[in-house]
C-alpha positions as CSV (number, residue, x, y, z in Angstrom):
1,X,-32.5,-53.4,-60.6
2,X,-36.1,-54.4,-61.4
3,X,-37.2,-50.6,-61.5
4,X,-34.9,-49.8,-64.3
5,X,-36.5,-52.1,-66.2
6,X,-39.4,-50.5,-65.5
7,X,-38.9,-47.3,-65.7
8,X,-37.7,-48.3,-69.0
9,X,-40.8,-49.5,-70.0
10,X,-43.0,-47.0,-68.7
11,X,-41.6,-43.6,-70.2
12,X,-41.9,-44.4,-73.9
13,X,-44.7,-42.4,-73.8
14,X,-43.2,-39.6,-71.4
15,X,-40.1,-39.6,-74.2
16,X,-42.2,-39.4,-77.7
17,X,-43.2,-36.0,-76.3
18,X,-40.1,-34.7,-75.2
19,X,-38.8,-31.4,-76.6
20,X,-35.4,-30.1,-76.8
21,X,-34.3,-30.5,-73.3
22,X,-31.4,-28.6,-71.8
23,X,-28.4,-30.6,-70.9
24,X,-28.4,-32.4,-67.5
25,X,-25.1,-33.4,-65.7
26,X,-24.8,-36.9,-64.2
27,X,-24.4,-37.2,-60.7
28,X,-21.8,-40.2,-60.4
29,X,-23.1,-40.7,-56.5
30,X,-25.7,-39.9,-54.7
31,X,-27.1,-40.7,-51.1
32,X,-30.8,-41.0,-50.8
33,X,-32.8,-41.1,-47.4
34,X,-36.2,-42.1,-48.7
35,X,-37.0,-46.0,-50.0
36,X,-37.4,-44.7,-53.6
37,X,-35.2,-43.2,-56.2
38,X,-36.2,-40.5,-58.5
39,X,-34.7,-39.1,-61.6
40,X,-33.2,-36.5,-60.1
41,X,-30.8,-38.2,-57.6
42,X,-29.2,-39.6,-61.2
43,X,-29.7,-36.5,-63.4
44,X,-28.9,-32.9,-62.2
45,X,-29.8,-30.0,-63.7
46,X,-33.4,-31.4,-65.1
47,X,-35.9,-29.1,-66.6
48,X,-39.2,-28.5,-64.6
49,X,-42.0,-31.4,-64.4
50,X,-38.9,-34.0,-65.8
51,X,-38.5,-35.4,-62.2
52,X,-40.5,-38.3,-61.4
53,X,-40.1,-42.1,-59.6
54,X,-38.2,-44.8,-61.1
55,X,-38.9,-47.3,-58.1
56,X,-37.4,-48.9,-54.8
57,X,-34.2,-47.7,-53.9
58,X,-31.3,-50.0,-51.7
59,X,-32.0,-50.6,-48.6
60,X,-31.1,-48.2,-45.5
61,X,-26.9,-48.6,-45.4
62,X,-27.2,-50.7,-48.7
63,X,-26.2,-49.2,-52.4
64,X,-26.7,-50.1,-56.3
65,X,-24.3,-49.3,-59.3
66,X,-26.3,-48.1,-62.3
67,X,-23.8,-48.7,-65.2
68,X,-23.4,-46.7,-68.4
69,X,-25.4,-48.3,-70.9
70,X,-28.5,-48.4,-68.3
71,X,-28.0,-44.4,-67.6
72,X,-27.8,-44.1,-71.7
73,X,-30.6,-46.5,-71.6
74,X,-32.9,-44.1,-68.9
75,X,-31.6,-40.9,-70.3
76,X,-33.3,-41.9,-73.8
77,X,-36.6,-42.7,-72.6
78,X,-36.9,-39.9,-70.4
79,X,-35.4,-37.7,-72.7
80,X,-32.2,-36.3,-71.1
81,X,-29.9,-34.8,-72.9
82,X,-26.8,-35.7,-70.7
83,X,-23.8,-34.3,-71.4
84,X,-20.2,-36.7,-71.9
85,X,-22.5,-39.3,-72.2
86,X,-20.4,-42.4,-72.3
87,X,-21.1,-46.0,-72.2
88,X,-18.5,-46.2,-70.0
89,X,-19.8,-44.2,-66.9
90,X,-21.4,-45.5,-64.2
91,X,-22.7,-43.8,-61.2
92,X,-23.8,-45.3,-57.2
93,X,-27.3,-44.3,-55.5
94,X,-26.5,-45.2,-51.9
95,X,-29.2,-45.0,-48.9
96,X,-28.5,-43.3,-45.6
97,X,-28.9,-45.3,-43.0
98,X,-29.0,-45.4,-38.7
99,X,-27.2,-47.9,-37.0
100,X,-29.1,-49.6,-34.2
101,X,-26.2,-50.5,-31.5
102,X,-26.6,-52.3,-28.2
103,X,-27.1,-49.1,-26.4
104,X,-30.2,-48.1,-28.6
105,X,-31.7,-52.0,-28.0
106,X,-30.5,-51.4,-24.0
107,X,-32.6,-48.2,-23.7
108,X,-35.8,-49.9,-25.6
109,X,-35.4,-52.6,-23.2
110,X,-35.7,-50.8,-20.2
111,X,-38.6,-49.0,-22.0
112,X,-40.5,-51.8,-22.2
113,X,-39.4,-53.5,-18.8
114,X,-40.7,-50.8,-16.6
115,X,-40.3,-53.4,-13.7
116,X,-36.2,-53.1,-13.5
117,X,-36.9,-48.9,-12.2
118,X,-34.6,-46.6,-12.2
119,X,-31.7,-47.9,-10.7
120,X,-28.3,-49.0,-12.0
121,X,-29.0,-52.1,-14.3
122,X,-26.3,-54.0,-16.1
123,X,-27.6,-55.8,-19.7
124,X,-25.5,-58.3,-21.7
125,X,-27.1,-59.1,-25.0
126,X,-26.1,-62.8,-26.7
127,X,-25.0,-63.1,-30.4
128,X,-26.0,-59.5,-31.1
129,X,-25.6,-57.6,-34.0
130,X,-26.6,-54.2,-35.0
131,X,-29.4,-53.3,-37.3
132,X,-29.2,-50.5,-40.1
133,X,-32.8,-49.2,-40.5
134,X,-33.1,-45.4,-42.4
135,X,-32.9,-42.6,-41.1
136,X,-36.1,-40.6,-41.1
137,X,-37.7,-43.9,-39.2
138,X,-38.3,-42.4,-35.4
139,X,-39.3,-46.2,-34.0
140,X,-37.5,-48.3,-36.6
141,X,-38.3,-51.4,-34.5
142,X,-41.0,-52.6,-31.5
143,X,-40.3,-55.4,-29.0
144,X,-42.7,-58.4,-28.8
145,X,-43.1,-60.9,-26.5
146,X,-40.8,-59.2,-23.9
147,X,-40.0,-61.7,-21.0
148,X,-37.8,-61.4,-17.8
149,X,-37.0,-64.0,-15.2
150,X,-35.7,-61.9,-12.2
151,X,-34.0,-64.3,-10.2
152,X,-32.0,-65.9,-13.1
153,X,-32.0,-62.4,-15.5
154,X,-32.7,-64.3,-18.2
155,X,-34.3,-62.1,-21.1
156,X,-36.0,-62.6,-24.3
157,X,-38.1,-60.8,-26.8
158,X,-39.1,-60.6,-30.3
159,X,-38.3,-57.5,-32.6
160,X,-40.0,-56.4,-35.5
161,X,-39.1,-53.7,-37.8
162,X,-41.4,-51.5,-38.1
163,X,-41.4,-51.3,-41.9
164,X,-40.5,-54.7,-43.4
165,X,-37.6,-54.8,-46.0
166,X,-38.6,-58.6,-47.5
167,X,-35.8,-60.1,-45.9
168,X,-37.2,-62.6,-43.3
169,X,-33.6,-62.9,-41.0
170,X,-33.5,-58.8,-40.4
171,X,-37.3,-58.0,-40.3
172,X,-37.5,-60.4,-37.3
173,X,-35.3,-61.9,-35.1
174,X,-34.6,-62.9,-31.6
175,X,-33.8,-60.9,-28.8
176,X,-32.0,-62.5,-25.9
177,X,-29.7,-62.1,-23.0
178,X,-29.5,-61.3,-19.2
179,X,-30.6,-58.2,-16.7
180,X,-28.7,-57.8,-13.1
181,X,-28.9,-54.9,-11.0
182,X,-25.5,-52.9,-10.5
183,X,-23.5,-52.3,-7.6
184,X,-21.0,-49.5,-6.8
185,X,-18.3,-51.9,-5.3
186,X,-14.5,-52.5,-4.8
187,X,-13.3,-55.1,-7.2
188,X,-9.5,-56.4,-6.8
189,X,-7.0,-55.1,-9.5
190,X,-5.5,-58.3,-9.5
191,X,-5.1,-62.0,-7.8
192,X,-4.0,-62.3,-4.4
193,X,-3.0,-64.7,-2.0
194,X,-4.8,-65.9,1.6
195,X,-2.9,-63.0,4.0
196,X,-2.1,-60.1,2.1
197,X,-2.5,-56.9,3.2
198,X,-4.4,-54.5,0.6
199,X,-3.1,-51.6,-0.7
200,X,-4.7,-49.0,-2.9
201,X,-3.1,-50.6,-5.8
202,X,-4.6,-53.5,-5.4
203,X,-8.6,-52.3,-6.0
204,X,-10.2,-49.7,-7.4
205,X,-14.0,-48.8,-8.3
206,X,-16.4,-50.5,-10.0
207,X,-19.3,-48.4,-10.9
208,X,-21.7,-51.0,-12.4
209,X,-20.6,-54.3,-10.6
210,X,-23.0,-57.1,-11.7
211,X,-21.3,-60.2,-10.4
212,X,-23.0,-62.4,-7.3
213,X,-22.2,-60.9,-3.8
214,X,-22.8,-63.2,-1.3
215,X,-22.2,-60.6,1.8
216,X,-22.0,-57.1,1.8
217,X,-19.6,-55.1,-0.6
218,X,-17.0,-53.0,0.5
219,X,-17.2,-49.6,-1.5
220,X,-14.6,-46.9,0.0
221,X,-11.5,-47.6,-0.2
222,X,-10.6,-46.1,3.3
223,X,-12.5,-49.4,4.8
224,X,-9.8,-51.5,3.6
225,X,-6.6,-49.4,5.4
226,X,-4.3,-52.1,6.6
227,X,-6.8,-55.0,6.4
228,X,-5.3,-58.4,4.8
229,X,-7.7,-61.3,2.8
230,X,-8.3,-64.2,5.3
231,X,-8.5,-66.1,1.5
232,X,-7.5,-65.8,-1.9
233,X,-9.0,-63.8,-4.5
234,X,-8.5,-63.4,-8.7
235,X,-8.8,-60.2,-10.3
236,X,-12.0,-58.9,-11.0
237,X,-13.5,-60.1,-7.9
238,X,-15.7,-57.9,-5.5
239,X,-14.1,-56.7,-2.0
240,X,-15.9,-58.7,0.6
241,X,-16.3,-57.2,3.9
242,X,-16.2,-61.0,5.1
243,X,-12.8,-61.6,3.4
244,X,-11.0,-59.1,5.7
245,X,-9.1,-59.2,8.9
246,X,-7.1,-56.6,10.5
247,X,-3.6,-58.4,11.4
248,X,-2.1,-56.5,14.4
249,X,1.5,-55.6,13.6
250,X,1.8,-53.1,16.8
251,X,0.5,-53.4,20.0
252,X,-0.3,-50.3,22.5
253,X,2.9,-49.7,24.9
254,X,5.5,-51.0,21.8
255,X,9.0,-49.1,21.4
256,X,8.6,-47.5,18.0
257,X,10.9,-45.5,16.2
258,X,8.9,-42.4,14.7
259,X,10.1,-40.8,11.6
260,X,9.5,-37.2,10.7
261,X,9.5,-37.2,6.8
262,X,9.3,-34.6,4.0
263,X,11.4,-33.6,0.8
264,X,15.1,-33.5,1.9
265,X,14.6,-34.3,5.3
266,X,13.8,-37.5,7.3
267,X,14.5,-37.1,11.1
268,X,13.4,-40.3,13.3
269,X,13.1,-40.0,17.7
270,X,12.0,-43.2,19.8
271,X,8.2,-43.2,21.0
272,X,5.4,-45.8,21.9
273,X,2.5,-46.7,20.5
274,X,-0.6,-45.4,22.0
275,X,-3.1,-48.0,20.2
276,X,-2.8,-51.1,18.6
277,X,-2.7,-51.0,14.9
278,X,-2.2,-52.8,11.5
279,X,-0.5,-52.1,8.9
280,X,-0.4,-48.7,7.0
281,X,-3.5,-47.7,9.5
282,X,-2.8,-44.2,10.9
283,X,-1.9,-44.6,14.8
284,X,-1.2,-42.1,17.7
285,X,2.5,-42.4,19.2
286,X,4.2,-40.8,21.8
287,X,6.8,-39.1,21.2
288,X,9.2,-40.1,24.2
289,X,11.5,-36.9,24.0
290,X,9.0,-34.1,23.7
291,X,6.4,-35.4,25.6
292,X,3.9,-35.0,22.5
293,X,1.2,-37.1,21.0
294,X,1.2,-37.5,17.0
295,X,-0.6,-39.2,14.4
296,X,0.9,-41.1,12.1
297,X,0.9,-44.3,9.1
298,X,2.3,-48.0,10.5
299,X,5.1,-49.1,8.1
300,X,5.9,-52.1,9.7
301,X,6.0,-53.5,13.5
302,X,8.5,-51.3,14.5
303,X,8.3,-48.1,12.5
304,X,5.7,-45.0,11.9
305,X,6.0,-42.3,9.6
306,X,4.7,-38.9,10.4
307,X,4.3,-35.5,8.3
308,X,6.1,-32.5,9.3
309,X,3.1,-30.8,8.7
310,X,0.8,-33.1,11.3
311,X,-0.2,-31.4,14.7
312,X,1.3,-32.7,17.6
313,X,-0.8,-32.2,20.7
314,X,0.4,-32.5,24.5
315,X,-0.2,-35.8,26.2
316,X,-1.2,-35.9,29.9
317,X,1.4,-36.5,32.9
318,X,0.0,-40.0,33.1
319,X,0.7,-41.0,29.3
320,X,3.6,-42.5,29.4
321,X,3.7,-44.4,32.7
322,X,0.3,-46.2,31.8
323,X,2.1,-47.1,28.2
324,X,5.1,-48.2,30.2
325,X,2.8,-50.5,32.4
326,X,1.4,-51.5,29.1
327,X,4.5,-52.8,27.6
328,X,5.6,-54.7,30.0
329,X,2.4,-56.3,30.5
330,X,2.6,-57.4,27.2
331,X,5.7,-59.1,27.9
332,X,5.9,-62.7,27.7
């Protein structure tokens, strides 16, 4: 509160020639956006000229309380008549301020880095913490000293405000942390053991994957249809294409029993499978009574289920005696 002192000091001579002045009206808080209060974010209501500087005001987020007998104290020498003066009022000048998050110090990195292009980048930033510079401040803060290691993605840098506040910790400090590239990738939703076939509960998609990938991602989830993990994986983990095997649970020429599902109805008629398959993969079978060829999704060794509203199409004459050759030469 060194400028109330001052301002104290420096309006006797502003006071001795003071007229009657109308009465001004206390404001009992105010928000400023400049670095410097003035009598009038106190005192509303003054008569023309009577504004002026009284010095520094908080700094950008910060506030002061100006307490009764210092108003009574400024209103005298700047001769304001305030009305319900009290010695007991007090009032709060408080500075607008702008947040600087880890988005805004993301941005300015990638600014200054024009190396890491326009691609998907991912940007972790160690023991941040935002900075409240003012408002009206369009670069608040430069970097310094930028560096980048691209094979480890180590960062560092220096930042300066761009108007110094006094106070040594926030006018400069450290910038650190590390810079991947992102992937678009499967990650799994949740640890699995060696042999388990994936399901569509089981991933989903990452946007910005940033983790190591020693062998090519998988990114559509139609790649993993009745595949199983040769190991096991934790949660969070990328889909490897590596990592997947199809297990065969039918075999082309296999008795299957096909089932004809919708709402209300479930009808099942004996076939063979046309293909080999795995698991939940979409297979063609024969259907042995009609003749017919349909698509359908492998429950289980034994068992497909088909749509009503699939299209059967005809098979050829020769269909079922090459599947019936094929079965039993898949006999042991």
């Amino acid at each position: 509160m060194r400028w109330l002192i001052l301002s104290l000091c420096g309006a006797l001579c502003f006071a001795a020639s003071a007229g009657n002045a109308r009465a001004a009206t206390l404001r009992h808080a105010t928000t400023i956006a400049s670095d410097t209060v003035r009598l009038s974010d106190i005192f509303a209501g003054l008569e023309p000229g009577q504004d002026r500087i009284l010095g520094p005001g908080p700094a950008p987020g910060g506030a002061i309380e100006v307490s009764g007998q210092q108003l009574i104290a400024i209103a005298d020498q700047y001769g304001i008549e305030w009305e319900d003066q009290s010695a007991s009022a007090s009032m709060t000048i408080m500075r607008a301020g702008r947040i600087l998050d880890e988005s805004y110090f993301n941005a300015l990195i990638r600014k200054n880095l024009p190396e890491l292009g326009d691609g998907p980048i991912s940007i972790t930033l160690r023991d941040f913490h935002p900075l409240t510079v003012s408002t009206d401040e369009a670069d608040p803060v430069v970097l310094s000293d930028v560096k980048w290691d691209q094979r480890s993605g180590w960062f560092s840098s220096t930042v300066y405000r761009a108007h110094p506040t006094g106070d040594l910790a926030s006018d400069s400090f450290m910038l650190t942390g590390l810079i991947h590239a992102t992937q678009r990738v499967l990650v799994y939703t949740r640890s699995l053991p060696a042999g388990t076939v994936i399901s569509a509960s089981d991933v989903r998609l990452d946007e910005s994957y940033s983790g190591h990938l020693p062998s090519k991602a998988v990114s559509n989830e139609s790649e993993i249809e009745g595949l199983s993990i040769s190991r096991g994986v934790v949660s969070g983990a990328a889909v490897i294409a590596q990592d997947l095997q199809r297990t065969m649970v039918m075999h082309k020429g296999d008795p299957v029993l096909i089932t004809f599902a919708s709402p209300g109805l479930r009808l099942s008629i004996a076939g063979r499978a046309m293909e080999d398959a795995g698991a939940r993969q979409q297979v063609r079978v024969l259907n042995e009574s009609s003749g017919m060829i349909v698509s359908g999704r492998v429950v289980d060794g034994s068992n497909i289920e088909v749509e009503l509203s699939s299209h059967p199409v005809p098979s050829d004459p020769n269909t079922a005696r090459r599947l019936a050759m094929s079965s039993r030469n898949n006999l042991p």
